[in-house]
C-alpha positions in Angstrom: 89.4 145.8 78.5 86.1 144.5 78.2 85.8 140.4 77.3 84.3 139.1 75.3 80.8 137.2 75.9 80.4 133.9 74.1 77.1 132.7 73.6 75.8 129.6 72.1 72.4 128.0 72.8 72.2 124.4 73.7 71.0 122.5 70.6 70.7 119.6 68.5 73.0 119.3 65.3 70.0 120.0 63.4 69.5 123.4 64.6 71.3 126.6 64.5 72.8 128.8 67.1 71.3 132.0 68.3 72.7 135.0 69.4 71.8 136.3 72.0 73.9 138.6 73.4 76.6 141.6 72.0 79.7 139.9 71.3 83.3 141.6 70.4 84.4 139.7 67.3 88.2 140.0 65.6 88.2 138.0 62.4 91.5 136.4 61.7 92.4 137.3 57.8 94.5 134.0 57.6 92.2 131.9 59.0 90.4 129.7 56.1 87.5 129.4 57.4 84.8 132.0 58.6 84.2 132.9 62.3 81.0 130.7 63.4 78.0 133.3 63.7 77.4 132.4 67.5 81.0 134.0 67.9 82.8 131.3 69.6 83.9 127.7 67.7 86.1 126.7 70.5 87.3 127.3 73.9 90.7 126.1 75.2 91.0 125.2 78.6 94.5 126.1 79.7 96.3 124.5 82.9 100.1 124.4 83.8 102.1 121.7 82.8 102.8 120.0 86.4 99.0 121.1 87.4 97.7 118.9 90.7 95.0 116.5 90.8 92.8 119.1 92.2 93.4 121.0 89.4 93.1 118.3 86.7 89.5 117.8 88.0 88.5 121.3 88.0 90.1 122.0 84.2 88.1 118.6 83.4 84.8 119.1 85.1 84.7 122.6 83.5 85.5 121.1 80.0 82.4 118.8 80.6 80.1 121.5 81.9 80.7 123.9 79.2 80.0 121.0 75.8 77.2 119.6 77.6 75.4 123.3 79.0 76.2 125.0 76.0 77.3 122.7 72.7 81.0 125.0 72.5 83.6 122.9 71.2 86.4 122.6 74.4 89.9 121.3 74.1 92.1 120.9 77.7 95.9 122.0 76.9 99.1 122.6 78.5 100.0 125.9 79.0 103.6 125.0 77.6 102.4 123.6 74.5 100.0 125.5 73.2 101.3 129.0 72.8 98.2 132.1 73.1 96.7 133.2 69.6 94.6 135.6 69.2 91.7 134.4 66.6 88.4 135.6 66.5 86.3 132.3 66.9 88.4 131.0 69.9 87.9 131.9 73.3 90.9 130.8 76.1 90.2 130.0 80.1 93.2 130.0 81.8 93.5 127.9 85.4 95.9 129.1 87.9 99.7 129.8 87.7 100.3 129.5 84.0 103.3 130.9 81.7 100.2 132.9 80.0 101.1 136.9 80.8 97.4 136.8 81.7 98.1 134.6 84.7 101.1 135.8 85.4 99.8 139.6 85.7 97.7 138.0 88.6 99.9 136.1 90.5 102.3 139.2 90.7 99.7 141.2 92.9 97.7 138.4 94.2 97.7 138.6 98.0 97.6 135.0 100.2 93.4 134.8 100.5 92.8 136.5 97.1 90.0 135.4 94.2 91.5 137.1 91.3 90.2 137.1 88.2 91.4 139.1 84.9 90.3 139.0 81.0 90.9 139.8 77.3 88.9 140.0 74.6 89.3 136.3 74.2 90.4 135.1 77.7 89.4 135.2 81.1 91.9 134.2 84.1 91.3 132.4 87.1 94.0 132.9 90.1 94.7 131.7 94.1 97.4 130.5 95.6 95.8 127.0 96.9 93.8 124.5 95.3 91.4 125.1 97.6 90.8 128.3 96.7 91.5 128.3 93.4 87.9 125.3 93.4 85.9 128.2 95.4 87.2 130.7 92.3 86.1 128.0 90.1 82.9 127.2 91.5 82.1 131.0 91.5 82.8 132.2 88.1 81.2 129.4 86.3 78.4 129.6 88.3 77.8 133.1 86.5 79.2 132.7 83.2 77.3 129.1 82.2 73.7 129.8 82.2 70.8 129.5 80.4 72.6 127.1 77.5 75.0 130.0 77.0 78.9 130.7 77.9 79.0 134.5 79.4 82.0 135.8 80.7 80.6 139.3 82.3 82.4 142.2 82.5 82.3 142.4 86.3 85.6 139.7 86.0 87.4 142.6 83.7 89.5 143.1 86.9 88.1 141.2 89.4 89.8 140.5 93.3 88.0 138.9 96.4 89.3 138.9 99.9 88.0 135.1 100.6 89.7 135.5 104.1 86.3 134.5 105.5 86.1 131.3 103.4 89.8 130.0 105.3 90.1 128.6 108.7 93.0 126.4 110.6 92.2 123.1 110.3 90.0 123.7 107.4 90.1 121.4 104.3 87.2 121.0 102.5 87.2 122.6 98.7 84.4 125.1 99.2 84.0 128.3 101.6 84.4 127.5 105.7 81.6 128.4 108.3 82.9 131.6 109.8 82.5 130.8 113.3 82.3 127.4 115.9 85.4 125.2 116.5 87.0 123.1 113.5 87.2 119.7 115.3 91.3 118.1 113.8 90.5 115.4 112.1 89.0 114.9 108.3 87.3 111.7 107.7 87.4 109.9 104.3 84.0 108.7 103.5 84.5 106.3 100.8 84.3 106.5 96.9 81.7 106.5 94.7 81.3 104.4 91.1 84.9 104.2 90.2 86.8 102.5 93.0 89.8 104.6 94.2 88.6 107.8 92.6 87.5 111.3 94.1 86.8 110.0 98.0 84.4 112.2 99.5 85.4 113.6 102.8 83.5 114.9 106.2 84.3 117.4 109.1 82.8 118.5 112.4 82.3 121.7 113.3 81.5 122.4 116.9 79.9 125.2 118.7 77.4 125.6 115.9 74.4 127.5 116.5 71.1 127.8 114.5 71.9 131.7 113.4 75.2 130.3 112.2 74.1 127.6 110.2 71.6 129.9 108.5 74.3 132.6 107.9 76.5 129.4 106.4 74.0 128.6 104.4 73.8 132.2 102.7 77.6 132.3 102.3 77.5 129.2 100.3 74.9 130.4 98.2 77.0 134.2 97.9 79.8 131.8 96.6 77.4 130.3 93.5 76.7 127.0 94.9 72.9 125.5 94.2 70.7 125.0 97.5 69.5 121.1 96.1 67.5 120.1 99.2 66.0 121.3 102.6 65.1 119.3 105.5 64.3 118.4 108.7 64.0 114.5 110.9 63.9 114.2 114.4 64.8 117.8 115.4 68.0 117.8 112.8 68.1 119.9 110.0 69.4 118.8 106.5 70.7 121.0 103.3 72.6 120.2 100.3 74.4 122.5 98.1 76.2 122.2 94.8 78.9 123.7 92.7 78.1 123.1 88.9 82.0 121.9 88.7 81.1 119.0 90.6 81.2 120.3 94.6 78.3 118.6 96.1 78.2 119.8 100.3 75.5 118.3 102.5 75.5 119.4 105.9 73.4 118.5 109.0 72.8 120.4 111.7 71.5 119.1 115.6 70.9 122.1 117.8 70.8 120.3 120.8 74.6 119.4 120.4 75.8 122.3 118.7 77.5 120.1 116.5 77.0 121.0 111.8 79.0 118.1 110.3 80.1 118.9 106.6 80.6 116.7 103.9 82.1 117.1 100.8 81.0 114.9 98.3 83.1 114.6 94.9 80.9 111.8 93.0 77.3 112.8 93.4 75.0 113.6 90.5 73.1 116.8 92.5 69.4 116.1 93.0 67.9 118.6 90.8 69.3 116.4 87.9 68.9 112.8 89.6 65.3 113.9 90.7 62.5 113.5 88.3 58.5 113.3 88.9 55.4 111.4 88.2 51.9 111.6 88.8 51.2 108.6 91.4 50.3 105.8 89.5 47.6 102.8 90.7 49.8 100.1 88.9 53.1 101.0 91.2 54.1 97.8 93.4 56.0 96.8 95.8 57.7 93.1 95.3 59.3 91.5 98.3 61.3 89.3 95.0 61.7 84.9 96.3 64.6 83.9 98.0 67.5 81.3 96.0 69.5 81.1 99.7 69.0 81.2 103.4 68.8 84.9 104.2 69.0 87.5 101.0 67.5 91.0 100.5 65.7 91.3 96.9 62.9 93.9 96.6 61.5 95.6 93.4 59.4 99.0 92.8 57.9 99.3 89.5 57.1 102.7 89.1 54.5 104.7 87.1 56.8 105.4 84.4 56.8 101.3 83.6 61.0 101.3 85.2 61.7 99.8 88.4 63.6 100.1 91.2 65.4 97.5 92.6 66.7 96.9 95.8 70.0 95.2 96.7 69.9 92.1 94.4 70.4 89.0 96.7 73.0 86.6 97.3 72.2 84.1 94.3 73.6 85.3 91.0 78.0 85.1 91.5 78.0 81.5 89.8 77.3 81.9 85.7 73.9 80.6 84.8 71.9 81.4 88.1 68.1 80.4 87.5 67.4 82.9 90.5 69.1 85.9 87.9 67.1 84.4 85.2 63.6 85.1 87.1 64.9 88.1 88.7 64.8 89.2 84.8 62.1 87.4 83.7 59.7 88.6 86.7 60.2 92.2 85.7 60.8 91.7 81.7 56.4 90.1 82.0 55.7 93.1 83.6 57.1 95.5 82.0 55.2 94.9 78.9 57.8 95.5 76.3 57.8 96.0 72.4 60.0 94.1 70.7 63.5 94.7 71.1 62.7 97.5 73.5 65.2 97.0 76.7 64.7 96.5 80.6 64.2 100.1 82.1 66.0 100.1 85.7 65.7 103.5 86.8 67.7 102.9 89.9 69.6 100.4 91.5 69.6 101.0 95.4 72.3 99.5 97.5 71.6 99.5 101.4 75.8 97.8 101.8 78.0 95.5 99.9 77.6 92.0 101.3 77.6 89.6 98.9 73.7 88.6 100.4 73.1 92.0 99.0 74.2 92.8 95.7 74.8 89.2 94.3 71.9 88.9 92.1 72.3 92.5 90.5 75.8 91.3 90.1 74.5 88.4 88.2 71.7 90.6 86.4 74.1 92.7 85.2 76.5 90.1 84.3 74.4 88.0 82.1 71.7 90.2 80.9 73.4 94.2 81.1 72.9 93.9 77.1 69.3 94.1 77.6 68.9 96.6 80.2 69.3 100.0 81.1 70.6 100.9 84.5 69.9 105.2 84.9 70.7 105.7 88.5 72.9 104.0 91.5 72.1 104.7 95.3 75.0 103.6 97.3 77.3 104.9 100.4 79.7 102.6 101.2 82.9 103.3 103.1 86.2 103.3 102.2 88.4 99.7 103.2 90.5 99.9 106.2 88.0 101.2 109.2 85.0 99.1 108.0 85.7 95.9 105.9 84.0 95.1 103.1 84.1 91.5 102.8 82.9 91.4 99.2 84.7 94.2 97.8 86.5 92.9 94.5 82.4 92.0 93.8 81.4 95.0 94.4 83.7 97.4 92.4 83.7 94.8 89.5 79.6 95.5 89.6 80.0 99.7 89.7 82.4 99.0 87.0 80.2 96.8 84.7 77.1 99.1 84.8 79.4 102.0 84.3 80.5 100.2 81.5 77.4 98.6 79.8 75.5 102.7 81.0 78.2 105.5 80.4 75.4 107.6 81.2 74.9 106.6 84.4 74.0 108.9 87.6 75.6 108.2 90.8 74.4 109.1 94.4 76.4 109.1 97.2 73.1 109.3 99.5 73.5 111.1 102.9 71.3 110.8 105.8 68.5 113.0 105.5 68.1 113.3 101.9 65.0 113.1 99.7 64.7 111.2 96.6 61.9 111.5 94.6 61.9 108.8 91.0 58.8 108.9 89.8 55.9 108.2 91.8 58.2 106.9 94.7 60.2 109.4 97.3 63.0 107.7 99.8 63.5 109.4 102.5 67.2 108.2 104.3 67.2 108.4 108.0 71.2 106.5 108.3 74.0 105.8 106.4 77.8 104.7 107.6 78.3 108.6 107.9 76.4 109.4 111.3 78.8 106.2 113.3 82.2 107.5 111.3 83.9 108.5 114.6 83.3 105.1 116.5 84.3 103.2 112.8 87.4 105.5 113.1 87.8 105.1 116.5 88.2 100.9 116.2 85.1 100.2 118.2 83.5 98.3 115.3 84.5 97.0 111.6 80.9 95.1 111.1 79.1 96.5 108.0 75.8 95.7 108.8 75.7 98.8 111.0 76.9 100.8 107.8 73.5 99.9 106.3 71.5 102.6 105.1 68.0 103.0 106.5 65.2 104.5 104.7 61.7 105.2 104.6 60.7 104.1 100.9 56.9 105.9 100.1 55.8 104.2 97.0 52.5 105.6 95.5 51.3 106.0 99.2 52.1 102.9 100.5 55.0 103.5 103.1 58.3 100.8 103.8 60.7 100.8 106.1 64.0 99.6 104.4 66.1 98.4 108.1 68.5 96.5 105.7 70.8 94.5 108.1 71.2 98.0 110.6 70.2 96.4 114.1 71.9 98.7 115.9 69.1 100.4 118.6 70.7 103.5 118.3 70.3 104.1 114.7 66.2 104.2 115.4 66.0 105.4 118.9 66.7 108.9 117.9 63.5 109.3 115.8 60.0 109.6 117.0 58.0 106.8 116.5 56.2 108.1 114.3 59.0 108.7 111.6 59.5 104.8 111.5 55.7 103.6 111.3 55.5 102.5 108.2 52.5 99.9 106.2 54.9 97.8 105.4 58.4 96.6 107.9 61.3 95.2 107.2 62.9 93.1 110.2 66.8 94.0 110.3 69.1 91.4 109.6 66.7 88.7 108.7 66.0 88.3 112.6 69.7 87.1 113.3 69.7 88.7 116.9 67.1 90.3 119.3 68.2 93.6 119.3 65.4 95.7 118.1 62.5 93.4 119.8 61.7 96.7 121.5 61.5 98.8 118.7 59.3 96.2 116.8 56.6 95.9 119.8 56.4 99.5 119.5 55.3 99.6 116.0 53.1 96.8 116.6 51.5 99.1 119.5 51.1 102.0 117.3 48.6 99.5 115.4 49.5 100.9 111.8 51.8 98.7 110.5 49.9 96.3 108.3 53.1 93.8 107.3 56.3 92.8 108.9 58.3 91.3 105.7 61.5 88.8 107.5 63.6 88.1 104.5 65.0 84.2 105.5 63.7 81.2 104.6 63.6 79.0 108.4 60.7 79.4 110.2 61.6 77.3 113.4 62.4 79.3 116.1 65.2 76.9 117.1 66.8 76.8 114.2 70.3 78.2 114.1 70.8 81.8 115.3 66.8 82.3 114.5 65.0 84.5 117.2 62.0 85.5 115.9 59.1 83.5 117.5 58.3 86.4 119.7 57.5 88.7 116.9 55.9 85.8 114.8 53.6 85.5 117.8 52.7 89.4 118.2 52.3 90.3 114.5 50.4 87.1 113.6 48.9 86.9 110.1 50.7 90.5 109.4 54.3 88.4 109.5 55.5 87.6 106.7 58.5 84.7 106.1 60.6 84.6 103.1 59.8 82.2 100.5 62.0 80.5 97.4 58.6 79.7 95.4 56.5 82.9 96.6 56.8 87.1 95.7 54.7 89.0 98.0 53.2 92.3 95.9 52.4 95.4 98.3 50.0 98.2 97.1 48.0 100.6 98.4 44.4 101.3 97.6 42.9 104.0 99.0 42.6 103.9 102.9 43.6 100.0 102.3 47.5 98.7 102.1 46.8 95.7 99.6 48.9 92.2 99.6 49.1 89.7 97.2 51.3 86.3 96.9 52.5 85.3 93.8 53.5 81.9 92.8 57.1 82.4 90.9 
C-alpha cells in the first residue's frame, strides 16, 4: 500500500499552506472538525514504553526536526497509551519494536543487520534490532522524507529492507555506518559534553590501516546513508571532513596518510556548520581588541565584526566576585561601539572558549551574570573534556556559565569545534589547528592531567588581518607539525603568558620569517626576574613589535590594505 505523502511548507502563522504534492486523504465522518487542506494536522511519534536513551533522542530530535523544517504539529507518545487510529489529518511514525502490528510485521522477518522499513496510508515504520542501527535507519529515512519545508514519506519505504552488514564491524560503536576496511583499534574515548553538563558525550575512535582510497570510499558511504558533507579540508598534509545527520549525528573525521591512521568522532551536541556558518562582505570597521587586564595573567580579546556583533574571546579572570568594574568595561567598551538605538541589546555573535580556567572564562562569567538581560549570546565555541583524565579545575564555573547563557539564549548554537574545522561569522574565518582531541590517548593513558595542553589553537583571519590564538597550549608538539607557514600570522599570541620557555624556538622562527608585525603577551610584569617570567629574550628580538599587557590600555589591530594597523586605547 502506497503511504501517504504529507506536505506542508514552512511558514509564518500569517500564511497559508501549499500543496504541493498528491496526497491520499480519508476524512473521518466523526471527526468535528475538517481535515486541514495541506493533508496532515499532526504527526504522532510513537516509541515503546521502556524505549532506551538512544531511542529517546532519536524520537525527540525527529520531533524537533519535523515542527521546525516543516511547521506539522508532532506529539511524542507511548506506544501503550496511545492506541492506532486511523483519521485522515494524522499521520503516525513508528520507532522500533512497538506493540503497533506495523512494527511487529517487521520485527517478525527482520534479519540481525536489516534496515526495515514498512507503511500505511498514515504510517510509516522504522525497524533494527540495535540502537545503533536503528540511528543509521533514522538518519536515512529522514534525510529523504524532510526536505524542502515539506514532510514526504516516498513510496520507495512501502516495503523497504537494507542489508547494512557493511555499516557493522567488531569493536564498532559509533551511531552511524563503519569504514568497511582498516583495523578498529579496542578502545572508545569519551570526548566530553557540550552546553548541558552530563548530557549526550561525544565519543572518538581510531581506525588503523587507513588508506587514501578508503577514506574517499568512507566518505561516499556516509553520504549513500543521507548524512550532509558540512566541510572539506586539508592542514599540514591531513585531511579534514565533517558529515551530518539532520537527527543530530554530527561525524568529523581526519585522515594522516603518512600513519595510516582516520580517527572518527562522533559528535552529539554540535549545531552542523551549514547552519552555525553565516557570511559577510569584509568590512573596513572590523577590529581586533587585545581587551585590558584586571589581574596578573588573563586572556580577553574582542572581534567586532562587520555585521556590528562581536566575538569575544575567553573573558578573563576578573568578573567571579558581584560588582566587577573589569565586567562593567568589558560591557561598556563594546556597548560605545556598537552604536545602539535605544533599548536595542548587546549583539554577541559568538562566545569562543580556548579551555575552562577560571583566567579564561571569568569575565564572560561575570558578563553574563550581571548584564545577560541586555545581551544576546548566538553562538558558543568550546571543546572541553570530560572530568576524570584531564581536570578541570574550575568546573562548577564553568557549567553554571553554559547553563546561564542557555538559559538567558534558548536559541543558542553550540559547537563542539574539532581540529581542522572552518568557521566563517561574518567577515572573520577561524581556522582550528588543536583541540584536547589530537593528545586523547596520552590524557587517557595518565601521562598528563594539565589543561593548558587541552587549549585549542587557532588561526583567527579577521577582515585580512591574520592571529594566532596559542591560548595557554605550549606544548612544542602541538606546532611542530605544521609548516611554518600555517602559523605566520600579523598578529601572535605568546602561549601561556610566557610562564615557561618552551616555544622560544618556534617564536624565533616567526620572527625569522619577518611577517609577523605584533607579538601580544597577555600579563601584566614586565621584569624579566619577576616570578616564573621568561620573556626577556623575545622582548629583546621582537622589539617595538612586543607588546605587554596593560590594566589601563586596549590595543586595536586592523588591517589596511598591504598595512596591519595598531592602535592603543586608553580604557
Amino acid at each position: 500500500m502506497l503511504s501517504m505523502v504529507a506536505s506542508c511548507s514552512h511558514r509564518t502563522n500569517t500564511e497559508q499552506p501549499t500543496v504541493t504534492a498528491t496526497q491520499t486523504q480519508a476524512v473521518n465522518p466523526d471527526d468535528d472538525q475538517p481535515a486541514p487542506k495541506n493533508g496532515i494536522e499532526k504527526i504522532y511519534l510513537v516509541k515503546a514504553e521502556k524505549a532506551s536513551e538512544q531511542l529517546e533522542r532519536l524520537v525527540s530530535r525527529a520531533s524537533t526536526l519535523i515542527e521546525k523544517e516543516t511547521g506539522i504539529q508532532t506529539e511524542v507518545v507511548v506506544d501503550t497509551q496511545t492506541a492506532y487510529a486511523a483519521k485522515g489529518n494524522h499521520y503516525y511514525v513508528i520507532f522500533g519494536d512497538t506493540v503497533y502490528d506495523q512494527s511487529k510485521a517487521l520485527a517478525a522477518k527482520a534479519k540481525a543487520n536489516d534496515l526495515s522499513y514498512a507503511t500505511t496510508e498514515d504510517s510509516v515504520a522504522i525497524y533494527a534490532t540495535t540502537d545503533q542501527l536503528m540511528t543509521i535507519a533514522a538518519e536515512k529515512l529522514f534525510a529523504d522524507c524532510v526536505k524542502d519545508g515539506n514532510f514526504a514519506v516516498g513510496n520507495e519505504y512501502a516495503a523497504k529492507t537494507v542489508d547494512a552488514s557493511e555499516c557493522v564491524q567488531e569493536k564498532w560503536t559509533m551511531n552511524f555506518p563503519a569504514p568497511s576496511e582498516g583495523r578498529i583499534n579496542a578502545t572508545t574515548y569519551h570526548t566530553g559534553y557540550g552546553m548541558e553538563a552530563k548530557k549526550d558525550p561525544s565519543y572518538m575512535q581510531f581506525l588503523l590501516g587507513a588508506t587514501k582510497d578508503s577514506f574517499q570510499k568512507y566518505l561516499k558511504k556516509l553520504e549513500s546513508y543521507g548524512y550532509k558533507q558540512e566541510l572539506v579540508n586539508e592542514i599540514g598534509g591531513v585531511q579534514y571532513a565533517s558529515y551530518s545527520g539532520v537527527l543530530g549525528t554530527n561525524i568529523h573525521l581526519s585522515f594522516t596518510e603518512t600513519k595510516y591512521e582516520l580517527r572518527v568522532i562522533e559528535d552529539r551536541v554540535s549545531t552542523p556548520l551549514s547552519q552555525f556558518n553565516y557570511k559577510m562582505e569584509a568590512s573596513d570597521k572590523t577590529r581586533l581588541y587585545m581587551f585590558k587586564m584586571g589581574f596578573k595573567s588573563e586572556d580577553c580579546f574582542f572581534i567586532h565584526l562587520a555585521d556590528n556583533s562581536w566575538i569575544v574571546i575567553d573573558g578573563g579572570y576578573t568578573g567571579f566576585s558581584a560588582g566587577s568594574a573589569y565586567v562593567r568595561d568589558m560591557y561598556q567598551f563594546m556597548l560605545e561601539r556598537s552604536n545602539l538605538a535605544d533599548g536595542e541589546k548587546l549583539q554577541i555573535s559568538c562566545w569562543y572558549l580556548t579551555h575552562a580556567h577560571s583566567d579564561h572564562l571569568g569575565g564572560m562569567y561575570g558578563l553574563i551574570k550581571e548584564y545577560g538581560a541586555n545581551i544576546e549570546v548566538h553562538r558558543v565555541i568550546d571543546n572541553t573534556p570530560v572530568e576524570g583524565y584531564l581536570e578541570v579545575t574550575y568546573r562548577a564555573q564553568y557549567e553554571e556559565l553554559l547553563a546561564r547563557i542557555k538559559q538567558q539564549n534558548p536559541d543558542v548554537m553550540y559547537l563542539k569545534i574539532h581540529t581542522g574545522m572552518v568557521v566563517e561569522l561574518a567577515d572573520t574565518r577561524i581556522e582550528t589547528l588543536f583541540t584536547h582531541e589530537d593528545f586523547i590517548r596520552d590524557y587517557y593513558a595518565g601521562s598528563t592531567t594539565n589543561l593548558n595542553r587541552g587549549s585549542l589553537v587557532s588561526v583567527f583571519n579577521i577582515a585580512g588581518l591574520t592571529f594566532l590564538e596559542t591560548a595557554d597550549n605550549m606544548t612544542a608538539s602541538v606546532y611542530n607539525k605544521y609548516p611554518i607557514e600555517k602559523l605566520t600570522t600579523d598578529v601572535l599570541k605568546i602561549a601561556h603568558h610566557f610562564y615557561d620557555t618552551s616555544l622560544d624556538s618556534l617564536y624565533k622562527q616567526l620572527y625569522n620569517t619577518g611577517k609577523v608585525s605584533y607579538c601580544y603577551n597577555p600579563r601584566l610584569d614586565t621584569t624579566a626576574n619577576a616570578a616564573n617570567n621568561y620573556q626577556a629574550s623575545t622582548m629583546a628580538l621582537f622589539g617595538s613589535k612586543y607588546i605587554q599587557g596593560s590594566a589601563t590600555k586596549v590595543i586595536e589591530f586592523y588591517r589596511s590594505g598591504i598595512s596591519v594597523k595598531m592602535n592603543v586605547i586608553n580604557y
